[in-house]
NUSEVEX-531572 format. One line per 4 residues: their letters; for each residue x, y, z of N, C-alpha, C. Coordinates in steps of 0.001 Angstrom, whole numbers. Atoms other than C-alpha are relative to their C-alpha. Layout:
BEGIN
A = X/Y/Z/X/Y/Z/X/Y/Z ~ ...
END
This chain:
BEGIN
XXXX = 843/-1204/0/0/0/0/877/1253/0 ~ -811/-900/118/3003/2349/764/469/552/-956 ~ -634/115/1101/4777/1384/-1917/-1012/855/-1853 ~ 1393/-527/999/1072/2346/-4347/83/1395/224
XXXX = 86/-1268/-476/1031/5898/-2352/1534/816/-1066 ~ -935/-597/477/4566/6426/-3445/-334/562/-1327 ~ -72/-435/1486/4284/5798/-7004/-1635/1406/-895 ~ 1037/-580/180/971/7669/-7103/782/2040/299
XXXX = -749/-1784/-533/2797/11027/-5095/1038/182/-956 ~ -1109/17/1144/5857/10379/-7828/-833/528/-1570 ~ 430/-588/1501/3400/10731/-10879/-543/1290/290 ~ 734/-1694/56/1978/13987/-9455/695/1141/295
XXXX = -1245/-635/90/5197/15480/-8562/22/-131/-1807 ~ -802/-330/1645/6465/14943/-12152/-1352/476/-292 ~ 733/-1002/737/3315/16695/-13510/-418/1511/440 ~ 97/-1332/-1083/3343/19524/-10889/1155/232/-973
XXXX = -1166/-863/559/7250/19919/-12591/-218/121/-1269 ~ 95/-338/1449/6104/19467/-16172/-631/1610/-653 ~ 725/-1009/112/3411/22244/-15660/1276/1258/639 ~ -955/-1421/-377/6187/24948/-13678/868/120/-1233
XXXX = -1061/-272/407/8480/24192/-16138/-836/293/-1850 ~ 1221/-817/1314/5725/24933/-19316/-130/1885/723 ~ -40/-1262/-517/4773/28207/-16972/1648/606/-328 ~ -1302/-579/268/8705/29071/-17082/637/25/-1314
XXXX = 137/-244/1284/8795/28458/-20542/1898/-797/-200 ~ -1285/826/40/12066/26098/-19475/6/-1371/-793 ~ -54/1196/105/10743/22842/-21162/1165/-343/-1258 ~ -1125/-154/1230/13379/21250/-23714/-602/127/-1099
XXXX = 1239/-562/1495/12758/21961/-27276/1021/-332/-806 ~ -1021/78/1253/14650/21011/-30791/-478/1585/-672 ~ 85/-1317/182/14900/25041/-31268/152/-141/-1271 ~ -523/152/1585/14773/25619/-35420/1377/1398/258
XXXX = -1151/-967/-5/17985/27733/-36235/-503/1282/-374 ~ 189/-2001/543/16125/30752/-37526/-1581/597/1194 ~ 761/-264/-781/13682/30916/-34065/820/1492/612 ~ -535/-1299/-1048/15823/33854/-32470/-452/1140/-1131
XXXX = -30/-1371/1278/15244/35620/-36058/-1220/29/232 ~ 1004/224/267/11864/34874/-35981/-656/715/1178 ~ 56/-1178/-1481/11377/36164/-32433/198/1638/48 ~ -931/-1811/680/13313/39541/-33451/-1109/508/-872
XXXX = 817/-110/993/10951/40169/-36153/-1409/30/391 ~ 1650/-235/-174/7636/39361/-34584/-115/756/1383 ~ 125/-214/-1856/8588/41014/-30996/-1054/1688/-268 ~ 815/-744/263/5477/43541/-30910/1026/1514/1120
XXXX = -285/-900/-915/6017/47277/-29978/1761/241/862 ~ -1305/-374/-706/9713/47166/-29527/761/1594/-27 ~ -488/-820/88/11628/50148/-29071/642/574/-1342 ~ -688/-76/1418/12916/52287/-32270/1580/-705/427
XXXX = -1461/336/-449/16494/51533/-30271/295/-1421/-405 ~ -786/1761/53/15913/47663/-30576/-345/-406/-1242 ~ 544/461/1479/14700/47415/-34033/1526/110/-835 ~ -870/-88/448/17710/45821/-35757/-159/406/-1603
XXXX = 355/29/1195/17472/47201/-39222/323/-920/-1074 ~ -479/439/799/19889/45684/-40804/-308/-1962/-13 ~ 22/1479/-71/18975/42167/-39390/-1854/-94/-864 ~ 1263/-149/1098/15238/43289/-41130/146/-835/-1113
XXXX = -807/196/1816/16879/43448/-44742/387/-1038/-125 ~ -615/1410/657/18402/40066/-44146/-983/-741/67 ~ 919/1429/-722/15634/38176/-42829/-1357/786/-1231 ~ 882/244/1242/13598/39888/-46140/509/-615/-1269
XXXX = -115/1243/1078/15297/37528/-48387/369/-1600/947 ~ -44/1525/-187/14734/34430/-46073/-958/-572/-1080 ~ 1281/812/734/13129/31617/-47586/-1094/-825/343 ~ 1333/105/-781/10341/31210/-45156/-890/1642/-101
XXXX = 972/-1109/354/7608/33512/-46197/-921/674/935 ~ 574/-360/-1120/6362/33776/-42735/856/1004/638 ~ -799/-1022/-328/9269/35149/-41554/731/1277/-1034 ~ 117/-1248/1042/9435/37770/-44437/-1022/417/420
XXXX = 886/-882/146/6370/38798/-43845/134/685/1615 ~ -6/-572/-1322/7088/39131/-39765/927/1204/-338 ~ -1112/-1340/51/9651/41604/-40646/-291/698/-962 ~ 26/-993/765/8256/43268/-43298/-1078/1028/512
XXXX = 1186/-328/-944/5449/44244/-40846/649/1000/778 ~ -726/-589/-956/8124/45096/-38351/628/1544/17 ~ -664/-1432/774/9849/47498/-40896/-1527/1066/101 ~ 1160/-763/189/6402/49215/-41782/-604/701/1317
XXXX = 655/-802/-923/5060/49772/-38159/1287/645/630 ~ -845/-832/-186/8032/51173/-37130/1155/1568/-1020 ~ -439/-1179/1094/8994/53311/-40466/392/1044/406 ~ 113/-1599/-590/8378/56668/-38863/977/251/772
XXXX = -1237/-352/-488/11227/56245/-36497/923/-437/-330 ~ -1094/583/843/13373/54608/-38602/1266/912/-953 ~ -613/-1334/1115/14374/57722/-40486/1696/-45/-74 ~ -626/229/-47/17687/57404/-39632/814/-1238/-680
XXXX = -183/1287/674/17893/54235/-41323/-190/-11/-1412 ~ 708/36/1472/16503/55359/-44696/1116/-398/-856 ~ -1079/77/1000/20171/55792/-46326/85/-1861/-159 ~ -697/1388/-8/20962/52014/-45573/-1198/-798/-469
XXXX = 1394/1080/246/16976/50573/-46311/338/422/-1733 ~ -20/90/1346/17214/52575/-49600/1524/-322/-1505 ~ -1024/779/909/21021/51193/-50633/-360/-1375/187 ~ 280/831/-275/19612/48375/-49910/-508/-744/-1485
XXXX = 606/-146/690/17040/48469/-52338/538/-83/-1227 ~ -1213/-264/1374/19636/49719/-55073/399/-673/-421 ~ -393/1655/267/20701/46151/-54929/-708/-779/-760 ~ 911/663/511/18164/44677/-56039/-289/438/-1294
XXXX = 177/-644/713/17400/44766/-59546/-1252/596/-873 ~ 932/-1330/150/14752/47322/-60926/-1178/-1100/-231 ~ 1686/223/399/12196/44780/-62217/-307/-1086/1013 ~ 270/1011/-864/12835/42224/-59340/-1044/195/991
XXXX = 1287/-333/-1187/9505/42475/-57325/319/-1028/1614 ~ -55/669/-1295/10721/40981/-54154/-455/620/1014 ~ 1145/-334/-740/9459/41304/-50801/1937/926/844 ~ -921/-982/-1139/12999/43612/-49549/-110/1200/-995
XXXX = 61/-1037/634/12271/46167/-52548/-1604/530/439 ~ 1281/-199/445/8546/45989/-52136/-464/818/1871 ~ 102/-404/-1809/8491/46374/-47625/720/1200/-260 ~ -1497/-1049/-684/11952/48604/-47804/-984/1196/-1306
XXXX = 629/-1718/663/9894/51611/-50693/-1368/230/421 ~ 1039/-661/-896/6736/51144/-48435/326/441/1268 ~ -763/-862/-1166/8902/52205/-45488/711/930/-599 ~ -307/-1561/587/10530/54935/-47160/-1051/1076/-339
XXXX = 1208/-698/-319/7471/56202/-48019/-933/442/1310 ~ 223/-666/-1342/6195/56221/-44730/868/748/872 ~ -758/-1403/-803/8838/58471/-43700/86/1118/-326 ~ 674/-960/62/7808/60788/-45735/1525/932/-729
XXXX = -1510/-823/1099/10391/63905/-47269/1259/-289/851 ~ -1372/467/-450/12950/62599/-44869/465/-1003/-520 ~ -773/455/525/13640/59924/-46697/196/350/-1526 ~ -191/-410/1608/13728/62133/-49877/2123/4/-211
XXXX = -1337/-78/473/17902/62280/-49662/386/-869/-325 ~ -235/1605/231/18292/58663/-49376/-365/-325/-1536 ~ 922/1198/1782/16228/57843/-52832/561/1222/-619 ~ -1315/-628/1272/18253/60625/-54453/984/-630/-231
XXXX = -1558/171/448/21499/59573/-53736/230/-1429/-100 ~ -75/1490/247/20705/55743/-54131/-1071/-722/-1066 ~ 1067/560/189/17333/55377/-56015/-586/1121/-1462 ~ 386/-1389/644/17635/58505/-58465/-946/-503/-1119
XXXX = 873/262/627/15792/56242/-60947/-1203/-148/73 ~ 600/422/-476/13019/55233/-59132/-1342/1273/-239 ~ 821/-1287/530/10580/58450/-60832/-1204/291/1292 ~ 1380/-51/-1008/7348/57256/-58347/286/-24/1104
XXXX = -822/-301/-1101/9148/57441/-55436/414/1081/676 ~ -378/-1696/-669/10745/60715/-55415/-1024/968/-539 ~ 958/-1204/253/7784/62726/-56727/-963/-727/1295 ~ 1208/94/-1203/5727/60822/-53658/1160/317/1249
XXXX = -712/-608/-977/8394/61774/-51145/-56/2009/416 ~ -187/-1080/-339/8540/65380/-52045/-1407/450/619 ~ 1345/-888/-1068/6263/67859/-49548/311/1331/-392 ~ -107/-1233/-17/5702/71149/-50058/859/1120/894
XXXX = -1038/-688/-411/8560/73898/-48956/904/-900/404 ~ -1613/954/22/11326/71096/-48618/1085/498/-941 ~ -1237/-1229/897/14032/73968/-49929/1265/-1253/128 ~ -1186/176/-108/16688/71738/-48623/244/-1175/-776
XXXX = 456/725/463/15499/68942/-50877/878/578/-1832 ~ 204/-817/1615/15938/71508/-54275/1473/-200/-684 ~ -1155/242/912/19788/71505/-54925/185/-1556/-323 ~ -365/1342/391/20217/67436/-54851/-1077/-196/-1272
XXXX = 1190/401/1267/16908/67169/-57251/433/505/-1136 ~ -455/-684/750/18534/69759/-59579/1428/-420/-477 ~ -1403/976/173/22021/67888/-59361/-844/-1111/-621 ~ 467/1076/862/20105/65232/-60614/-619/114/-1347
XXXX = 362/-657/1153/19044/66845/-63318/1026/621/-708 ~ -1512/-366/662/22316/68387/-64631/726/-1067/127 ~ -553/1415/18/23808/65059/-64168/-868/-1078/-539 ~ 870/285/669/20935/63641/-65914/171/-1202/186
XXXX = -286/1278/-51/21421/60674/-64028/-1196/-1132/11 ~ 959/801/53/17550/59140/-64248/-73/-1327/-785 ~ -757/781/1065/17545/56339/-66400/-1137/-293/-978 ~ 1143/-240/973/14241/56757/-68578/776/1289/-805
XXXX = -199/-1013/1102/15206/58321/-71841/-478/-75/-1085 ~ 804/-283/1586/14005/59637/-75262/910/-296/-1099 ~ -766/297/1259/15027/59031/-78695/1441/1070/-42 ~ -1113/-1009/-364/17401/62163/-78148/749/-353/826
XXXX = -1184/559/-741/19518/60675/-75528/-364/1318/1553 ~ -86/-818/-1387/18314/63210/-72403/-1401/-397/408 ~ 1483/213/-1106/16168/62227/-69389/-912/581/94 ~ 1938/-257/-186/12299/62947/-69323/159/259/1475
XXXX = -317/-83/-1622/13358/62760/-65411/-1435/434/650 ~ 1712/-251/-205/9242/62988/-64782/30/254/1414 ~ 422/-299/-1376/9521/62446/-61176/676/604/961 ~ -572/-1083/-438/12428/64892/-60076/-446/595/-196
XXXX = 1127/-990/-82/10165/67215/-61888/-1314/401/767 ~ 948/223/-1133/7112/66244/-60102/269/500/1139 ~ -155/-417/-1835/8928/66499/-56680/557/1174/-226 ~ -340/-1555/-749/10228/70079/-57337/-1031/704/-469
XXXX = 1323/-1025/397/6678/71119/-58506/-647/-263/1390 ~ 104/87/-1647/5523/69588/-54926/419/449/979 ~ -869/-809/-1462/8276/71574/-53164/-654/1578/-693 ~ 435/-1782/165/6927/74723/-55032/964/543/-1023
XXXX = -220/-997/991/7840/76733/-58070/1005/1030/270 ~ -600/-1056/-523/8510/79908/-56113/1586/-359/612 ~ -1548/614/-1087/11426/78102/-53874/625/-278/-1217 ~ -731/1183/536/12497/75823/-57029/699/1608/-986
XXXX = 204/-800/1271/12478/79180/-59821/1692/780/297 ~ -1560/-1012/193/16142/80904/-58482/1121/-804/-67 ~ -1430/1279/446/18432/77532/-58093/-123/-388/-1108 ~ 284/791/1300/16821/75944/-61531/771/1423/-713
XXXX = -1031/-1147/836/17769/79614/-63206/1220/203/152 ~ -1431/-163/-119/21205/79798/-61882/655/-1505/-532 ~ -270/1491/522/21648/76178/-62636/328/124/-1538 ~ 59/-631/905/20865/77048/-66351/877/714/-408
XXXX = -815/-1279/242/22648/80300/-66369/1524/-525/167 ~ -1677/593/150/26382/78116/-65587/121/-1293/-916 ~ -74/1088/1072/25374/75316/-67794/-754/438/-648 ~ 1304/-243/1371/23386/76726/-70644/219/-1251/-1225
XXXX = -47/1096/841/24550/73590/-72876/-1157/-760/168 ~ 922/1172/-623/22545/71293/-70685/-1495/-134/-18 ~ 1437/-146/424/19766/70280/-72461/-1098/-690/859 ~ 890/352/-1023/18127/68489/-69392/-569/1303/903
XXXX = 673/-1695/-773/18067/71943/-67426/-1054/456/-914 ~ 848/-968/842/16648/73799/-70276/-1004/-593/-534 ~ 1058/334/627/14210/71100/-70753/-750/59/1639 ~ 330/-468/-1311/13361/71238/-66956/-441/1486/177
XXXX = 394/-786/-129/12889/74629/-66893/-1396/560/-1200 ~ 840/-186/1014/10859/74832/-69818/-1633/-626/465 ~ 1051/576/-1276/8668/72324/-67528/-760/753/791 ~ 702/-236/-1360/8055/73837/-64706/117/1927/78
XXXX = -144/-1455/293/8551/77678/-65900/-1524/297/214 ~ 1353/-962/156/5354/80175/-65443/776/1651/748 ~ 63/-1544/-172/5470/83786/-63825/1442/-58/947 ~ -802/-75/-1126/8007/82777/-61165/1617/-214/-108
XXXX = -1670/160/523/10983/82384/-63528/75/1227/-1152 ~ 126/-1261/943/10842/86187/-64728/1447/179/-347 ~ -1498/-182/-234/14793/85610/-63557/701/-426/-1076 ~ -677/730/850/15010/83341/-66305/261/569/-1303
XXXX = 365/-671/1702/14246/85774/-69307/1336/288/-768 ~ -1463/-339/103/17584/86909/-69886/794/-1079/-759 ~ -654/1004/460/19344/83655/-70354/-864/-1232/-1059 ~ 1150/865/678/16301/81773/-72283/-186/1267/-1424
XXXX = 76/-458/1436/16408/85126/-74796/1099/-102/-619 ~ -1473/505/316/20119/84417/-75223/-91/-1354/-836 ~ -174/1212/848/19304/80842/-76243/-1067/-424/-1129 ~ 917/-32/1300/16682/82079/-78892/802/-215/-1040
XXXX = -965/87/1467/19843/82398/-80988/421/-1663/-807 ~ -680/842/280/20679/78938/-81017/366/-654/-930 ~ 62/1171/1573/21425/76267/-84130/-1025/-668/156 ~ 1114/1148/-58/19321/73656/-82695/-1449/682/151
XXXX = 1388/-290/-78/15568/74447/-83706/-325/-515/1498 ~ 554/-267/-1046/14780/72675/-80981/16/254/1299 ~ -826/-323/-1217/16494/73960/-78330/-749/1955/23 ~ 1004/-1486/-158/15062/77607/-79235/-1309/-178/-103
XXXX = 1795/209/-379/11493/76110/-79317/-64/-127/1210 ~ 50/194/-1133/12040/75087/-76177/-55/1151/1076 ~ -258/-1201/-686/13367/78283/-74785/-1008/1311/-365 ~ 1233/-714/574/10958/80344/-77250/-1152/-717/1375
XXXX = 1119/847/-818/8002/77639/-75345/-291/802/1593 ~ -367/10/-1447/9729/78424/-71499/-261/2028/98 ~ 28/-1378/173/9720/82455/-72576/-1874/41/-5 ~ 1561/-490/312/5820/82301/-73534/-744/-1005/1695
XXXX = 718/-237/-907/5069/80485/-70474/611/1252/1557 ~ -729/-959/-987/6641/83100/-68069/-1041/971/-127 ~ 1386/-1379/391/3720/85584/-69928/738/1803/12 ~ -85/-1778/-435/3921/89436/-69051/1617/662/-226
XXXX = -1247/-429/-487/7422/89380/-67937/1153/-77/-1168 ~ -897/297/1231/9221/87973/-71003/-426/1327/-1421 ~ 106/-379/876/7716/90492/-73076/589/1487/-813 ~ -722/-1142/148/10027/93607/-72989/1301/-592/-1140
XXXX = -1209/491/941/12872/91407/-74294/93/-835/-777 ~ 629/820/1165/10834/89269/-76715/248/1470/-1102 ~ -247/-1236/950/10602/93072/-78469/1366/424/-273 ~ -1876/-310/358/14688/93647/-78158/34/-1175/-1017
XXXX = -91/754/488/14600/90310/-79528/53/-100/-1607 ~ 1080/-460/1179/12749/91464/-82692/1420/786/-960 ~ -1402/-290/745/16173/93225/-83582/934/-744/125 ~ -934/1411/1024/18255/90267/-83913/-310/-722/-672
XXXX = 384/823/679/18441/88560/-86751/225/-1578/389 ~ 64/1094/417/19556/85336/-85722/-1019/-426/1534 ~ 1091/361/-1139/16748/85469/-82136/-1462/353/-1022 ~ 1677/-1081/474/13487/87007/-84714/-475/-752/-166
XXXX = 1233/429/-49/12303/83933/-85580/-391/-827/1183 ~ 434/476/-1300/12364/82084/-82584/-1172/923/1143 ~ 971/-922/-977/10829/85432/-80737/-1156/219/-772 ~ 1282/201/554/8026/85497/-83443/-780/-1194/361
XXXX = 604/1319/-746/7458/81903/-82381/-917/355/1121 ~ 506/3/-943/6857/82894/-79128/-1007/1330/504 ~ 1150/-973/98/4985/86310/-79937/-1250/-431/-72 ~ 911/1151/422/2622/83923/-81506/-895/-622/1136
XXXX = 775/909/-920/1891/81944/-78883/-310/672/1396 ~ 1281/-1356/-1218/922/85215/-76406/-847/531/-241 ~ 1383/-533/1039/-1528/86118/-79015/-32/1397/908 ~ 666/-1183/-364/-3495/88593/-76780/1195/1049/491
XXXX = -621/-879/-894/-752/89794/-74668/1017/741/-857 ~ -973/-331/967/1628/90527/-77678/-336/1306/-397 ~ 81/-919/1056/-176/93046/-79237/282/1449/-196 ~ -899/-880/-498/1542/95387/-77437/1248/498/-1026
XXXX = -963/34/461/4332/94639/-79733/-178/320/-1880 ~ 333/240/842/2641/95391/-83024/809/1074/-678 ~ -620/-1178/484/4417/98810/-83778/1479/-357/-360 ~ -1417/208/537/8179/97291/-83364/98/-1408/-1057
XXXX = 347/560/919/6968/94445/-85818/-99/260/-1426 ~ 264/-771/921/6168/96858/-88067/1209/635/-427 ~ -986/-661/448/9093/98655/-88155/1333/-893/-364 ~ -963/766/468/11388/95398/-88750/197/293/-1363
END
């Protein structure tokens, strides 16, 4: 009977220790090798301090799709304080190549995006191709944003191009029409004004020209003279949208022969506002 008691108090001991040692979370285990990653990745609400980034980026090309997606989660709800991290998420990215839809290009430019124009330097100086990107980064008055976008544009480093051989660069344009005109209209003209060759500037400005590049008149009636037709259509084009302001030295214009027809071009296309100019027309 003793001997019955024992073994009876022995099986309820060992399930009293099975259960403390479940509660303590001590029981043994064949651990998989990528559980500590996996842990890291799904640990909710961790500090921006403990969010390893770089162990992110690796664990978005595992080849468990669970643990890609724990960390691509991880990246995303933490984005916003990540900022600091943008340079290294978006060389990251750079790696990867442009049409590869994986899940470290596809997490790492929806966390850049959620950081918003802070990570606009990063996707310049690593991502300058990337057109939808940097026109959704830029925010309105981000001045400090304007010279790298404009370096990218005189370096015409985008990589969408035309039969002519110079970048369309759509979404540097975009993002300095999002930072504003007024801010963008005195670096783009001085830009211009030391490279007047550079037919990406002068197609950029021709872009995003209206009233607020009156600065530009000067160096845009200068390149009425040019050889290339279309390089003075362009500048003729960038002169007629400016309006009002271009129209003192559209009329000087009128006395050079090799700016008259380009500035008739663009007389033309002010119709109403021209007609101002009908007397020194006359007297050519």
């Amino acid at each position: 009977m003793m001997r019955k008691n024992s073994l009876i108090a022995s099986k309820w001991m060992a399930i009293a220790l099975a259960a403390l040692a479940t509660r303590f979370n001590c029981q043994p285990t064949m651990a998989r090798a990528d559980d500590a990653a996996h842990r890291a990745a799904t640990l909710p609400n961790a500090a921006p301090s403990a969010v390893d980034v770089s162990a992110l980026l690796n664990q978005l090309w595992h080849p468990d799709a669970n643990l890609r997606l724990a960390a691509g989660k991880k990246l995303l709800d933490h984005a916003h304080v990540l900022t600091d991290s943008a340079d290294e998420i978006a060389e990251s990215i750079a790696l990867c190549h442009p049409n590869d839809d994986n899940d470290l290009r596809r997490f790492g430019r929806r966390a850049l995006l959620r950081m918003g124009s802070a990570a606009l330097p990063a996707a310049i100086a690593h991502l300058a191709d990337d057109d939808e990107l940097i026109a959704a980064l830029a925010e309105p008055g981000d001045s400090a944003s304007i010279p790298p976008l404009i370096g990218l544009i005189a370096a015409n480093k985008a990589l969408s191009r035309d039969a002519d051989g110079w970048s369309d660069q759509t979404g540097i344009k975009q993002a300095l029409l999002a930072i504003g005109t007024a801010a963008v209209a005195p670096p783009l003209t001085d830009a211009l004004k030391k490279n007047r060759d550079s037919l990406a500037l002068l197609v950029a400005v021709h872009d995003l020209s209206g009233p607020e590049f009156a600065a530009a008149v000067p160096v845009l009636v200068e390149l009425l003279a040019e050889e290339s037709e279309s390089r003075c259509i362009l500048a003729a084009k960038a002169l007629v949208h400016i309006g009002d302001a271009a129209l003192p030295s559209l009329r000087d214009a009128l006395r050079n022969r090799s700016r008259r027809a380009a500035a008739l071009y663009a007389i033309d296309q002010l119709a109403v506002q021209a007609t101002s100019l009908a007397d020194p027309l006359f007297d050519l």
